[in-house]
C-alpha positions in Angstrom: 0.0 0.0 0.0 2.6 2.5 1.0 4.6 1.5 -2.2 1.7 2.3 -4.0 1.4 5.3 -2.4 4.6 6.5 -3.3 4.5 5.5 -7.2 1.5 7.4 -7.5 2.7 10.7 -5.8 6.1 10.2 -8.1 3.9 9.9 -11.3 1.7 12.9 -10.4 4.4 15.1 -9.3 2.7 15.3 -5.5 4.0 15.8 -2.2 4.0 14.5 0.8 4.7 17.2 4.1 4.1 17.1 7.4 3.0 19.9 9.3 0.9 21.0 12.1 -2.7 20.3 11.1 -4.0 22.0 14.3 -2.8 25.4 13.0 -4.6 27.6 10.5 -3.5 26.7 7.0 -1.9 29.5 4.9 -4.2 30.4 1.7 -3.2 31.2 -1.6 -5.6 32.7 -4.2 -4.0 32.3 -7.6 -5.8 34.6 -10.7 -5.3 33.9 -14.0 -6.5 36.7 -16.6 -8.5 35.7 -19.7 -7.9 31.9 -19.3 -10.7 30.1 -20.9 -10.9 26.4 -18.8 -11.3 25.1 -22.6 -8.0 25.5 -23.4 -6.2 23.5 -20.2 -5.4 20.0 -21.1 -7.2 19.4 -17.0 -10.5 20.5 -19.6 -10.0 18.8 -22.8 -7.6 20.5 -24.7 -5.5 18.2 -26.8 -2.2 20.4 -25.7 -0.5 20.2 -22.9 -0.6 24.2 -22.2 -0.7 23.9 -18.5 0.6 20.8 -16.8 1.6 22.6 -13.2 -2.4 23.3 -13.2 -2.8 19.7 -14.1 -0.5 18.2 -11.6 -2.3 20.8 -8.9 -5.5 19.4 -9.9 -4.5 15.7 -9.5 -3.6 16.2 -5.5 -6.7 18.6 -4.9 -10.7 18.8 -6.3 -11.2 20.5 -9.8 -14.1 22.3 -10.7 -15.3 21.0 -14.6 -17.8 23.6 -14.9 -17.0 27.0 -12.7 -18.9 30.2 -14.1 -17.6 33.4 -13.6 -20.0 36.3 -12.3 -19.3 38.3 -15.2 -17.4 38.4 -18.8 -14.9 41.0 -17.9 -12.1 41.0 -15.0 -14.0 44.1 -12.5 -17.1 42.9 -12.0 -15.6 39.3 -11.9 -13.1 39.6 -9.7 -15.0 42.1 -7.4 -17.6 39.1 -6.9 -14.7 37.2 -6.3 -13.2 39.5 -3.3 -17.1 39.9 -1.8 -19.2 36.9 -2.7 -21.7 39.1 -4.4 -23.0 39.5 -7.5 -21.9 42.4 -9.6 -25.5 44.3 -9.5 -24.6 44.2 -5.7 -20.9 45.2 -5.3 -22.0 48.3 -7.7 -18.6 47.0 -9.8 -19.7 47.2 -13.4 -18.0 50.2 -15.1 -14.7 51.4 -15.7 -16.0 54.2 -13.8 -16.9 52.4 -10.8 -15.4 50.5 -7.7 -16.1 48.2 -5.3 -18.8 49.9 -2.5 -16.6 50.4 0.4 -20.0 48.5 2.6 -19.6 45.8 1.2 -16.8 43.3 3.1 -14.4 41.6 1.4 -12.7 38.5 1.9 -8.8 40.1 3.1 -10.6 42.4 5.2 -12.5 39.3 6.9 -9.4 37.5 7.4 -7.2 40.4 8.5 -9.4 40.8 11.5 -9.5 37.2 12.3 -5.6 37.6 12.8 -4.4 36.8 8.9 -1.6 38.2 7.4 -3.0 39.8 4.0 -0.8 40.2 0.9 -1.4 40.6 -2.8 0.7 41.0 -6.4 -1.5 42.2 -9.0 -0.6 42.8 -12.5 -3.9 45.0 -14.0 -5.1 47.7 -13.3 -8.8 47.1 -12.5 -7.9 44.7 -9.8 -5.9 47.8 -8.3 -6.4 50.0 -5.2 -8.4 52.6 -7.6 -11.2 50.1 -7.4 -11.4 49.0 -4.1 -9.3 46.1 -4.0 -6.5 46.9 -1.7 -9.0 47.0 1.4 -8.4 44.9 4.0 -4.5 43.9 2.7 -1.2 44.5 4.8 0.8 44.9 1.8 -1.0 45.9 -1.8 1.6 45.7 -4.1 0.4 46.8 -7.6 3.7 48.4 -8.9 3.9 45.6 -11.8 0.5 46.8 -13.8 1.2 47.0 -17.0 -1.0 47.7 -20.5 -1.3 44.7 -22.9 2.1 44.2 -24.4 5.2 42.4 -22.5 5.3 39.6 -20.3 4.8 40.1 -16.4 4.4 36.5 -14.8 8.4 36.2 -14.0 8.5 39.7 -11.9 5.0 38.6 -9.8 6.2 35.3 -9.1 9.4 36.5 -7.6 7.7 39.6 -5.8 4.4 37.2 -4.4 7.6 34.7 -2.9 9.3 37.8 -1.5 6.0 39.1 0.3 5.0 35.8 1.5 8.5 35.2 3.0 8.2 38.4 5.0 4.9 37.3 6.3 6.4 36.0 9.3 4.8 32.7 11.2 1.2 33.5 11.4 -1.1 32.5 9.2 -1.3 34.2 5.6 -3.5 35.3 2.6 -1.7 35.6 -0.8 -3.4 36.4 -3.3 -1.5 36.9 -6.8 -3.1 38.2 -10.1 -1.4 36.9 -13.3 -2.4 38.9 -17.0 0.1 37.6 -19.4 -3.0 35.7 -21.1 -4.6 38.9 -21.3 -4.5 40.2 -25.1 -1.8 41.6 -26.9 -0.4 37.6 -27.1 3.4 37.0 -27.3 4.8 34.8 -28.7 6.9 32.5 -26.3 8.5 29.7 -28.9 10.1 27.6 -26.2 6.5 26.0 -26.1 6.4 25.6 -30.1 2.7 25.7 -30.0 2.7 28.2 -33.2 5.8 27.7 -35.1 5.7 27.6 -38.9 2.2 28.9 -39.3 1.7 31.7 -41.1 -0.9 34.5 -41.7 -1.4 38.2 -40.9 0.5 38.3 -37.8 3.4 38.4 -36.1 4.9 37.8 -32.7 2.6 40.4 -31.0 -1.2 40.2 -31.8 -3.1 43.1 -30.6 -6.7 43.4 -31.1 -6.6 47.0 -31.2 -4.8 46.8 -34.6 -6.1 46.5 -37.0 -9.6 46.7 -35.7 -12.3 44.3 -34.8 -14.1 45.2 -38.3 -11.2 43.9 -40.1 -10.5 41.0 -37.4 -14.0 39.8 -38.3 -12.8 38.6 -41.8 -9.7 36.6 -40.8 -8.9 33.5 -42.2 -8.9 30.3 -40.7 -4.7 30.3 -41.1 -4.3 33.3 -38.9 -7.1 32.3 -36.3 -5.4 29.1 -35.5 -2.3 31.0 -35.1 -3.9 33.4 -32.8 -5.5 30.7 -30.9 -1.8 29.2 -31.0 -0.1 32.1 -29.5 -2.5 32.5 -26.9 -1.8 28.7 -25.4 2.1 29.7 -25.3 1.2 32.7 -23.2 -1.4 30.2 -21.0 1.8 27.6 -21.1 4.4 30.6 -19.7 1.9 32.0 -17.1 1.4 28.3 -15.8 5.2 27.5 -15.7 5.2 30.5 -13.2 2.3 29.8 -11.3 4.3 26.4 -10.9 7.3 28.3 -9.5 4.8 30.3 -7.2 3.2 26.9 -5.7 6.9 25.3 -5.6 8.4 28.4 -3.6 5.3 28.6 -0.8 5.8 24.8 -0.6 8.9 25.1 -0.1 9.1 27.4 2.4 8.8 24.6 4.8 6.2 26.7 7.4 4.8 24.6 9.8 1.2 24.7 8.8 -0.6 23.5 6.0 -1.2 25.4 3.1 -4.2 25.4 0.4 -4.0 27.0 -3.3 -7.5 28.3 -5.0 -6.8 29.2 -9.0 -9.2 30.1 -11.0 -9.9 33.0 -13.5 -11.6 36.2 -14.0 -13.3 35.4 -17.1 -12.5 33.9 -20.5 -11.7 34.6 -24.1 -13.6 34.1 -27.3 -12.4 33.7 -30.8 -15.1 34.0 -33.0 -16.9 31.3 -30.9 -20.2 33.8 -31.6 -18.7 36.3 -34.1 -16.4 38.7 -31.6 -12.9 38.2 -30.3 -11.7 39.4 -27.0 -14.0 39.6 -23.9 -16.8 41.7 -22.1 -20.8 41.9 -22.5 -21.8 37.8 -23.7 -22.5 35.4 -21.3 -21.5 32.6 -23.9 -19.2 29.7 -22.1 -16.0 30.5 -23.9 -16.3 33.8 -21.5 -17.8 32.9 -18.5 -16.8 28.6 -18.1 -13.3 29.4 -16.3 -10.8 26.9 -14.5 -11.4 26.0 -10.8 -9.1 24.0 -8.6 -8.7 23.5 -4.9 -5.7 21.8 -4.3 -2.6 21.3 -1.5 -3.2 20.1 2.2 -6.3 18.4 1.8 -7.6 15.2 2.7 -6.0 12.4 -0.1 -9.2 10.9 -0.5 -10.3 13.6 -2.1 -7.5 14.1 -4.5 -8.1 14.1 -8.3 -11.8 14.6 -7.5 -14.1 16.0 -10.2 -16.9 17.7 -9.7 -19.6 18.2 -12.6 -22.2 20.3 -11.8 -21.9 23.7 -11.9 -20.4 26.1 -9.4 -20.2 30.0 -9.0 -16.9 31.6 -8.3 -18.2 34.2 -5.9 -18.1 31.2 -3.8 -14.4 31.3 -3.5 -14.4 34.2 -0.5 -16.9 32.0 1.1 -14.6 28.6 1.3 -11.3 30.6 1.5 -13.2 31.9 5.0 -14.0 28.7 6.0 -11.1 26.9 5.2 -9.4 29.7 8.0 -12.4 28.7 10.6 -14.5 32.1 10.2 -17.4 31.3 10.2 -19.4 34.4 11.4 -19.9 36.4 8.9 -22.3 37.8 6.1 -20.9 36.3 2.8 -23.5 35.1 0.0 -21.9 31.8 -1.2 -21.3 28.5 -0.9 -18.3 26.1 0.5 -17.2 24.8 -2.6 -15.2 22.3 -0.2 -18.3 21.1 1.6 -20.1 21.0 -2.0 -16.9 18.5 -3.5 -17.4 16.5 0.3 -21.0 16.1 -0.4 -21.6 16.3 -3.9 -24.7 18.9 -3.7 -24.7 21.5 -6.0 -26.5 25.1 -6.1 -29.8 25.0 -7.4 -28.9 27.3 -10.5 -26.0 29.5 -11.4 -25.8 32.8 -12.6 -23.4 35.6 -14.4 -24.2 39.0 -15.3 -23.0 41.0 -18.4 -21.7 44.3 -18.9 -19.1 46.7 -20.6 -16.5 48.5 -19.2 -17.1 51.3 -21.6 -21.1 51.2 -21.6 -24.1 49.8 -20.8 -25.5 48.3 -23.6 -26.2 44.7 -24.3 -26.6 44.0 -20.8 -27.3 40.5 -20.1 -27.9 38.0 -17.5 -27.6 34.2 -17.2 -29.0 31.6 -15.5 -28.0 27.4 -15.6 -29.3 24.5 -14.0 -27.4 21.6 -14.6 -27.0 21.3 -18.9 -29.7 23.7 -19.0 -28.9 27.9 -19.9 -31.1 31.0 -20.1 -29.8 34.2 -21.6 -31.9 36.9 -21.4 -30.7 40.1 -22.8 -31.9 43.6 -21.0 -32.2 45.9 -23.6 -34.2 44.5 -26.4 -35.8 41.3 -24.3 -34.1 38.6 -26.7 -34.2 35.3 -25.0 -31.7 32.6 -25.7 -31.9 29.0 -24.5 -29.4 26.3 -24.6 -29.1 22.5 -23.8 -25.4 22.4 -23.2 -25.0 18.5 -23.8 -26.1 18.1 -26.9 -25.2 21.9 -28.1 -21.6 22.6 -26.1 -21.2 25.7 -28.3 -24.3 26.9 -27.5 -25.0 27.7 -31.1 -28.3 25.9 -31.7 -30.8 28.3 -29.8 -33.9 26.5 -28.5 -35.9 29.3 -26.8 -39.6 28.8 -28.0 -39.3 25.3 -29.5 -42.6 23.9 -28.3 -40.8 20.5 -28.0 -39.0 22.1 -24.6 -42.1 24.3 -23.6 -42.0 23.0 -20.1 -38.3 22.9 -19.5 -38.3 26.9 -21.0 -40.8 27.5 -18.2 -38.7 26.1 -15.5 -35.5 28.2 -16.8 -38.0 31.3 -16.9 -39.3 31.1 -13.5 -35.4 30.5 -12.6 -34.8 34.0 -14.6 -37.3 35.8 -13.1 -36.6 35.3 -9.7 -32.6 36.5 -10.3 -33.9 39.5 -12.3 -36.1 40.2 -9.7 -33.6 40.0 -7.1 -31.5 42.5 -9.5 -33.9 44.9 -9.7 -34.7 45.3 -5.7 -34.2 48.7 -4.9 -30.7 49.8 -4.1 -28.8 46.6 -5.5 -29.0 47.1 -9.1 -26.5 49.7 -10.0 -25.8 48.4 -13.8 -29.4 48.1 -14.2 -31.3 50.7 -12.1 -30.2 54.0 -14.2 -29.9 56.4 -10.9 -28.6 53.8 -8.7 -25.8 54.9 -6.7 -21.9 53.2 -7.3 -19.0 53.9 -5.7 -16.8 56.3 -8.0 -13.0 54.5 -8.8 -10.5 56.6 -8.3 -8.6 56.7 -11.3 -4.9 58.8 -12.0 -4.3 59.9 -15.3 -1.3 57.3 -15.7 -4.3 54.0 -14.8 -6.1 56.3 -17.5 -3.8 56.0 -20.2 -3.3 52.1 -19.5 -7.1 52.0 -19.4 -7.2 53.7 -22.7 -3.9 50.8 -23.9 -6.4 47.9 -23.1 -9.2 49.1 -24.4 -11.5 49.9 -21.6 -11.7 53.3 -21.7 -12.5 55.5 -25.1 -9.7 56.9 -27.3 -9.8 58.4 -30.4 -10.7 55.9 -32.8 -10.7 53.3 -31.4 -13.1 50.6 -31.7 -15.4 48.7 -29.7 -16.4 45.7 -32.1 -13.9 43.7 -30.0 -14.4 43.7 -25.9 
């Protein structure tokens, strides 16, 4: 048995420790920008783009179908931090910020005697929206705009600033963007060498313009697609460094790692590239994995039905033994332990630049409702026979019932959207907190796309 034991920790890549299980485990929070969960090998992907993810995933519970609260990184990762949805947080605009009422998880687990430390690397996860409340050290000196490559630098820092944590329990929470758009290339992973097309090493969607990007050929799509798994295969060989370093920092308590993303990417999936407003899986189905110094019998579990990740603030709490508080959300550990599941899901779209095409979702089980705010287009989808969602089913007598039950599912999460004083991206004179913004997070606003500049366009986000 112990033999057996052994061979299967040195063909997964696992580890054994020993530490004091009575003490408070350190908790990592690990974000990856713009990672799609389709394109991780742990998914389905036929290319082995992440394999420090995968080898997380096979001593820890992964998540096969995690939905973001929103398509873009604020509102996402604000839901995230507080557990709420975004027509709560008041998160939804470049414009706007977290609502300094609302708690968030650092701030929850300072007070309960945490250490609190992030790295981020953009700049709507930065103090100017609210996200530095409740941390010790905030260190968002590595934001950047779209181009270069930033996952080296925030590894090193995130290792530095948990080392200085001293021996109490810690929160580290790191941010990665390299998969963001532009995408570099990074040949070493020789995921797009020898194609050819419109492109070079940098692909920008800025230039040229989502007009023109509509009419791409297939040759210069896949290479697109291509580039965008070497960045996804760079970013994980640092996340693997950032796991290796805490791990190996040899504190004597036990330590659990969360990764997941803000939101995904599409590629023509439903005629746009890039990310923001749809509610379409290749932007909202995102990577979800619980892994380190958890119980072994639950390591390489997979859990099907689907999750929200506003839940994370919610089981990083109760993974430190908090358990007063006010968080919305459910222990995704407790959910893995006893297989239950929500009874429906839900994201809500926006633009960072706007508010048209809002949008929410709903899903139970295979089963997803769009309903689009501005127009009142409905969209219906049976996920396991129609995994693109492509085939809309929304007033096909043949699923007149089953529409019914996704309606009544819809109406009660619009309702609960449009209750007085919680629907700031849909109630036009709500109140949201104003973000703080300096003229140099301007111009890198402007560099990603997020804010206007002359000519630019807006077929893209």
């Amino acid at each position: 048995m112990v033999a057996a034991l052994f061979l299967f920790l040195i063909q997964t890549g696992c580890w054994i420790r020993t530490f004091d299980a009575s003490a408070r485990p350190d908790l990592v929070l690990i974000t990856i920008d713009s990672l799609r969960a389709d394109h991780l090998e742990l998914y389905g992907h036929t290319r082995p783009t992440a394999p420090n993810l995968l080898k997380l995933a096979r001593a820890g519970v992964t998540f096969k179908h995690a939905v973001a609260a929103a398509p873009w990184t604020l509102p996402s990762m604000a839901s995230i931090h507080t557990g709420l949805p975004p027509s709560r947080h008041g998160a939804t605009s470049n414009q706007s910020s977290i609502g300094e009422q609302h708690p968030a998880v650092a701030s929850l687990l300072q007070a309960s005697g945490y250490q609190t430390r992030a790295v981020v690397s953009h700049v709507f996860v930065g103090s100017s929206f609210g996200f530095a409340r409740g941390f010790d050290d905030f260190n968002e000196r590595h934001v950047q705009d779209h181009s270069g490559s930033s996952s080296e630098v925030l590894t090193q820092v995130a290792l530095e600033s948990f080392n200085a944590a001293g021996d109490g329990p810690t929160f580290l929470w790191v941010h990665y963007f390299d998969p963001h758009y532009s995408y570099e290339r990074h040949p070493e992973y020789d995921f797009a060498t020898g194609r050819t097309g419109r492109f070079g090493d940098s692909i920008d969607f800025e230039s040229p313009n989502g007009t023109e990007l509509l009419g791409v050929s297939a040759a210069a799509e896949r290479y697109m697609t291509d580039v965008y798994d070497e960045e996804i295969a760079h970013t994980d060989k640092h996340v693997g460094a950032l796991i290796d370093g805490v791990i190996g920092a040899g504190r004597d308590r036990g330590v659990i790692f969360v990764v997941t993303a803000d939101h995904g990417e599409g590629f023509l999936d439903h005629n746009r590239f890039g990310h923001g407003r749809d509610l379409y899986d290749e932007l909202i189905h995102v990577p979800l994995i619980i892994g380190g110094d958890i119980p072994r019998t639950m390591w390489g579990l997979s859990i099907g039905s689907p999750v929200e990740t506003s839940s994370i603030a919610t089981t990083l709490l109760q993974f430190a033994g908090v358990e007063e508080h006010t968080l919305r959300g459910m222990d995704l550990f407790d959910t893995a332990l006893s297989r239950s599941s929500p009874s429906y899901v839900s994201s809500e779209g926006s633009y960072a630049r706007g508010t048209d095409q809002r949008q929410v979702s709903v899903e139970r089980g295979r089963w997803k409702m769009i309903q689009h705010l501005d127009d009142g287009r409905v969209e219906l989808y049976y996920r396991k026979t129609d995994p693109g969602e492509q085939n809309n089913i929304a007033g096909d007598p043949k699923v007149a019932h089953l529409q019914a039950d996704m309606r009544a599912i819809m109406d009660t999460r619009l309702a609960e959207i449009s209750s007085p004083g919680t629907a700031p991206e849909t109630t036009p004179n709500a109140k949201t907190a104003p973000a703080q913004i300096s003229e140099a997070e301007r111009e890198k606003l402007k560099a990603l796309g997020y804010l206007e500049s002359e000519g630019a366009s807006d077929a893209v986000h």
